[in-house]
N, C-alpha and C positions, 0 to 999 in steps of 0.2 A: 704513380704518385700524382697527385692531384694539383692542379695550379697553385691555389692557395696554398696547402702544404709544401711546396716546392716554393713558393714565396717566401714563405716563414724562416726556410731553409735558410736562402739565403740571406733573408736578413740577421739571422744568429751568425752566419760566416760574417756579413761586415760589420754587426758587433762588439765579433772576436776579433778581427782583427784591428779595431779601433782601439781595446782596451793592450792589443802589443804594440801596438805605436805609441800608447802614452805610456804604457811599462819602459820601452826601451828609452825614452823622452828623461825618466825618472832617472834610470838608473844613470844614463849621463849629465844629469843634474844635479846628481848625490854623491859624482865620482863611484859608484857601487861597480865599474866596470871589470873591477879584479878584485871584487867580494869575494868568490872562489877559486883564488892562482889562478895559474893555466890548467884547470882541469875542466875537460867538459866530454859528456854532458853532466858529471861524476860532479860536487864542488867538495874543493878541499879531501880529495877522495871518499868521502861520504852522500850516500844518496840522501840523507836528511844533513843539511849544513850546520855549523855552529849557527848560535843566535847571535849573531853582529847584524847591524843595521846594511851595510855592503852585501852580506853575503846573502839575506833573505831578499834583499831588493833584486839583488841579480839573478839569486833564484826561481824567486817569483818571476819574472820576466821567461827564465826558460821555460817553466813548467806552463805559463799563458801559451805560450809560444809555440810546446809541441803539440797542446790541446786545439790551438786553430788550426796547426798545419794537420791534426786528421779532422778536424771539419770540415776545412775546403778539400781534401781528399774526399771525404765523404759527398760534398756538393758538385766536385767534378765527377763522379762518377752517377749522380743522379741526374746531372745535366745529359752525360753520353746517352741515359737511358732515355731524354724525353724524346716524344714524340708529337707530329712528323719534322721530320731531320730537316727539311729547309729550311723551315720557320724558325727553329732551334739553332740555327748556326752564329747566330750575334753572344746568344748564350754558352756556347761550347768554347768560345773566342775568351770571352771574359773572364769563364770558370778555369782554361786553359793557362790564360797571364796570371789570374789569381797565385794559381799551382805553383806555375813556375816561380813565380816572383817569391813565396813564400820559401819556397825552397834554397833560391839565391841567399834569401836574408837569412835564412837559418844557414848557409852553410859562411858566409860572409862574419857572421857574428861566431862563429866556432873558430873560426881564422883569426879573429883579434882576438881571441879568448886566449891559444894557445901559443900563436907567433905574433912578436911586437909587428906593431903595424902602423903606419901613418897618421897624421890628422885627415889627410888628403883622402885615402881610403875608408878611413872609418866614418867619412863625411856621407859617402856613398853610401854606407848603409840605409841612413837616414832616409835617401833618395828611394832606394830600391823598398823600402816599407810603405811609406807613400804610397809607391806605384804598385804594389800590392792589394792596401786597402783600397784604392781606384778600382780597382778590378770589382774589388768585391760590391764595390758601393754602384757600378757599373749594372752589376748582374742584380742586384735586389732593386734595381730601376726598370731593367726588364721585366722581372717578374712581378713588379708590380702593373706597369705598362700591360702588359699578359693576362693578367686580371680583368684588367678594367677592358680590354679589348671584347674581350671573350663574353663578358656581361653588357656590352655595348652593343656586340655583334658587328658582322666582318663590312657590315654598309655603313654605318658610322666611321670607322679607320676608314675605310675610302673615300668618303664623302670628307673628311678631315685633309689626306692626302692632297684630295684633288683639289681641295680651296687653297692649299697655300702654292705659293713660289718662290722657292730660294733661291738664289745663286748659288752656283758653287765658289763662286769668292768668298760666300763667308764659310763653308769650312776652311778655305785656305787661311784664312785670316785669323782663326779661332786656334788653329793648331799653329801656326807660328807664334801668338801670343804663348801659348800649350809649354812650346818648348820652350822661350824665353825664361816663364815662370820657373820651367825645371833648373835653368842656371842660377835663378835668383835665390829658389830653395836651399842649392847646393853650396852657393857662397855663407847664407845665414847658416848650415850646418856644419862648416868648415870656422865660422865667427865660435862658435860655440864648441867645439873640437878642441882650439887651439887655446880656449879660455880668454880670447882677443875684446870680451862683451866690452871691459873697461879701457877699451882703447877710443872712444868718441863718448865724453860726458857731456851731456845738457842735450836738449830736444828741440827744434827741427836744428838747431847748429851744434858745431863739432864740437867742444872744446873751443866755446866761445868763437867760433870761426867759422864763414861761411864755405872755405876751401882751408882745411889745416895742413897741417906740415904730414904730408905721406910718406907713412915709415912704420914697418912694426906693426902690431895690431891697429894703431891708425887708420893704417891705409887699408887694414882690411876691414873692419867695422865700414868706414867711408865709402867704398867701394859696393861693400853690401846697400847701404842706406841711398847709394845715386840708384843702383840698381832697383830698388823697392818702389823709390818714384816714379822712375820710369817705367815701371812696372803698372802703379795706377793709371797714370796717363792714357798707357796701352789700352788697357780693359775698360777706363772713361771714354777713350775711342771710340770700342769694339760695342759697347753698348749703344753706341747710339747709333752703329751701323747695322747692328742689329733692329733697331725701331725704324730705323729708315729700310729696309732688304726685307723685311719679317714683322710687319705690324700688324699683320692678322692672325701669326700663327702666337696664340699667346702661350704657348710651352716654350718656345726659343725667347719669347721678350721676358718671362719669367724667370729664368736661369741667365738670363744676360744681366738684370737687375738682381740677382742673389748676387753674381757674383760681382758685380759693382760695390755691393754692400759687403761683402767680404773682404776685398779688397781695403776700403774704408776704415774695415774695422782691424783690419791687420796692418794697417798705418797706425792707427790710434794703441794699437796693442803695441806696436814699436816703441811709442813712446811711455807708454807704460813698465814696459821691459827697461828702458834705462833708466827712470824713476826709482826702481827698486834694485838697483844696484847694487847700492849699499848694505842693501835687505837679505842676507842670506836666503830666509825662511820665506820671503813672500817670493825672492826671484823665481825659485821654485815651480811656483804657480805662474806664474807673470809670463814665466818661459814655457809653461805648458800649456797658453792660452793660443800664446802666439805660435805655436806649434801647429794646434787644433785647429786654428782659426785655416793655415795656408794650409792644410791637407784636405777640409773642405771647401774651399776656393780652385785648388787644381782638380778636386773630382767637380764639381760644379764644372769647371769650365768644360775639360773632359766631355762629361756628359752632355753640354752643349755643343759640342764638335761633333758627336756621336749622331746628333739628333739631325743636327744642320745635315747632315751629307745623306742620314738617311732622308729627310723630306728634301733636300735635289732631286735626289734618283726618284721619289713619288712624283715630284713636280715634272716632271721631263716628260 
């Protein structure tokens, strides 16, 4: 298979798996979670479901869902095949979490389907799809990288290499933002689980309150929203340690300022989410912005981690 064709590849793997993140987004936006009982992967013991609005949403969702899991099947096994294998091993890594993570969420989502299950767990799923399409959006970054390597030729990537110098403070710094983020995701997918959205009205304060009364959905909405900020703050940081550490490699100052700008807009989108509260029909959407918005903020960042730690190791 050819670079390009092996690009393309992957970019249909992240996507599909973009459109099961917003499928699964949907159907706990619409309650569509028990469109078909406990029956899976069967709904309602029928391989074609009733037409209720529940049950094609949640079907829909599975039927996206087993169609990516044999694409990335199919991408991970065109990854084992490229060649030569050293060069290949960032891609066997990503196409490998791809795999697996897809498979947790599908076995994760078959477990709430058929035994009651927590808000707490079913929040993780949320998490484990994320880290999924990461993967995927990981590897169609290679393979584009890949590309443009190969048409550059291998003295250009070295002469690239050899001009920058990073520290490796800043992957450290990018992966503890990394993982903060993953707690903050998890809190806002747990706000949304427990149906907690209308526990802090009005924007940037609570229920009229700079500190309200923590209790109940309250304090978990609140909690969510200190976490958010501090959240920008972090990555307002992180970008300028990035301009200051990495102001000639402009592929790290690029992705430092996407994700500054994500960040931005997934504040902004916060407030838009509780604007439309009251909105059945648009929270919908409102909710699946802000979804979108932090799933490419953590692959952005992600990919910034990936990128820092491999030009260390060039710069050394």
């Amino acid at each position: 298979m050819t670079s390009k064709r092996y690009r393309l590849l992957a970019l249909w793997s992240c996507i599909g798996m973009f459109l099961v993140l917003v499928a699964g987004v949907v159907v706990t936006n619409t309650d569509s979670g028990r469109g078909c009982g406990t029956d899976w992967p069967l709904c309602h013991g029928k391989f074609i479901p009733a037409y209720t609005l529940e049950s094609m949403v949640e079907y829909t969702h599975r039927a996206v869902s087993g169609l990516e899991g044999i694409l990335v099947l199919i991408v991970f096994i065109a990854t084992f095949k490229l060649k030569p294998k050293p060069e290949t091993g960032e891609a066997m890594f990503h196409a490998s979490g791809a795999l697996v993570f897809t498979v947790a969420q599908a076995i994760l989502g078959m477990m709430a389907v058929i035994w009651p299950t927590s808000d707490a767990v079913l929040a993780i799923h949320f998490g484990i799809s994320m880290i999924a399409f990461t993967f995927t959006w990981l590897l169609s970054a290679w393979a584009r990288r890949r590309v443009k390597e190969q048409e550059a030729g291998n003295a250009a990537r070295k002469q690239t290499a050899a001009a920058a110098s990073i520290p490796g403070s800043l992957f450290r710094a990018t992966l503890a933002v990394i993982v903060y983020c993953y707690g903050v995701v998890y809190l806002g997918a747990y706000v949304r689980h427990t149906d907690s959205a209308g526990g802090c009205i009005g924007w940037p304060l609570c229920n009229g309150e700079f500190v309200p009364e923590i209790n109940g959905a309250t304090g978990i909405v609140f909690a969510h929203r200190l976490a958010g900020a501090l959240l920008f703050f972090l990555i307002l940081a992180l970008f300028f340690f990035v301009r200051k550490q990495a102001s000639r490699t402009h592929e790290l100052s690029r992705l430092a300022l996407v994700s500054f700008g994500l960040v931005l807009a997934q504040v902004l989108s916060g407030w838009l989410l509780t604007a439309t509260l009251g909105n059945e029909d648009a929270y919908v959407f409102t909710s699946l912005l802000h979804t979108i918005i932090i799933t490419a903020l953590f692959s952005s960042m992600s990919l910034l981690m990936i990128r820092a730690k491999q030009l260390s190791r060039a710069s050394q």
